[in-house]
N, C-alpha and C positions, 0 to 999 in steps of 0.2 A: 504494500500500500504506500502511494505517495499523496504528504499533505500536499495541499496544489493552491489554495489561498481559501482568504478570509472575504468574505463582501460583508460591507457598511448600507445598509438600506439606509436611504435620505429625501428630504421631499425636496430637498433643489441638490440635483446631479450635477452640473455645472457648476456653481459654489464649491463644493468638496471637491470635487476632481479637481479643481482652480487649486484650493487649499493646497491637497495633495503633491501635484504637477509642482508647484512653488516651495515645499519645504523637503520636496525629497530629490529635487531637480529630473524627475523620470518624467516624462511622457505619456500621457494616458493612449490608449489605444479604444477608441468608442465603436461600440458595437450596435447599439440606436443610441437616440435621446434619452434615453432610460437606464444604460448600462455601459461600463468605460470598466478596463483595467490598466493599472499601472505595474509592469510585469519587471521583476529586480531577478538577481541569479537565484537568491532563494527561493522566492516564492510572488503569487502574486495577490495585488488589493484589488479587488473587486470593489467598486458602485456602484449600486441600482438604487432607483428611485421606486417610491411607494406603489407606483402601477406595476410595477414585477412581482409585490407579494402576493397576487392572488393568484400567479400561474402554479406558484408553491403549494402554499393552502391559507386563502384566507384571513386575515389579522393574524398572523401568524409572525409578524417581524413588525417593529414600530419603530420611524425613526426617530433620532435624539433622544433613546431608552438604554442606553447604557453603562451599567454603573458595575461593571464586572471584570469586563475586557481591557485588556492594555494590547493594543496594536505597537511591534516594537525593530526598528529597523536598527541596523548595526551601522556606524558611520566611521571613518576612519579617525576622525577630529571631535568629540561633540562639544567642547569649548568653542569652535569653531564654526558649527554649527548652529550654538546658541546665538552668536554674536551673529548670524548671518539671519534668524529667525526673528529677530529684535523689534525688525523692522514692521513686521506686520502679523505676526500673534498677537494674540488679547490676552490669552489666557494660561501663562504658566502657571504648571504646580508647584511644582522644584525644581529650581536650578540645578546647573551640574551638579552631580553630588558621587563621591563615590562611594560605591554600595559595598557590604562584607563580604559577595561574593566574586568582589575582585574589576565588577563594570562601572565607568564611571558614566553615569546616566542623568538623562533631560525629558522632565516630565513635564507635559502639554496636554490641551484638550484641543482640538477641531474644533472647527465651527458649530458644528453639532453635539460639542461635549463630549465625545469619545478620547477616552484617555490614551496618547500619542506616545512614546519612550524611543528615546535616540540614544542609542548606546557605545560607547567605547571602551573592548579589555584593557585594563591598567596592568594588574597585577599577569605575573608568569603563568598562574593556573589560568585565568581568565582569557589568553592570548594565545594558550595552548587550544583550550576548548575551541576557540572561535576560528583558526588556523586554516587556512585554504590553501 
């Protein structure tokens, strides 16, 4: 089995993909007006817009409902990243911070409140784990 990405249901697909496309500098690929991926070597982000969740099943997805999820991309700099994101976030959480398991990380929300992490290994374990 391969995970293959995460999609963010939103009622404006254009806004988020904008968001997106801007803080992670990838490219969305739109598939209609409703549905856009932005595809990295790990994996990819999916958006869709609220007219997609009924081909699923019905009220079954709601956007700007998410208080669980952390969408989290690896960066090579994220001090670097923060100061390039300054510009047009609204809403961090935490500042770079480095965490005990070795990443030093940058917590954000989207426009739609989805909590965002950009992360870079500090420490030797954390550089080993993440290694390509």
């Amino acid at each position: 089995m391969d995970f293959v990405s995460i999609r963010i249901i939103t009622s404006d697909v254009a806004r988020l993909v904008a968001f997106y496309e801007r803080a992670t500098g990838v490219a969305a690929r739109w598939a209609t007006e409703d549905f856009a991926e932005l595809t990295t070597a790990g994996a990819t982000l999916a958006i869709a817009g609220t007219r997609t969740v009924p081909l699923f099943a019905p009220g079954s997805a709601r956007p700007a409902a998410n208080h669980s999820v952390i969408t989290e991309f690896l960066v090579d700099d994220v001090d670097r990243v923060h100061r390039n994101l300054t510009a047009f976030v609204t809403d961090f959480v935490a500042g770079p911070t480095t965490m005990p398991w070795g990443n030093r990380s940058l917590l954000l929300r989207d426009p739609d409140g989805n909590l965002v992490n950009f992360f870079t290994p500090v420490t030797p374990a954390a550089r080993e784990k993440f290694a390509r």
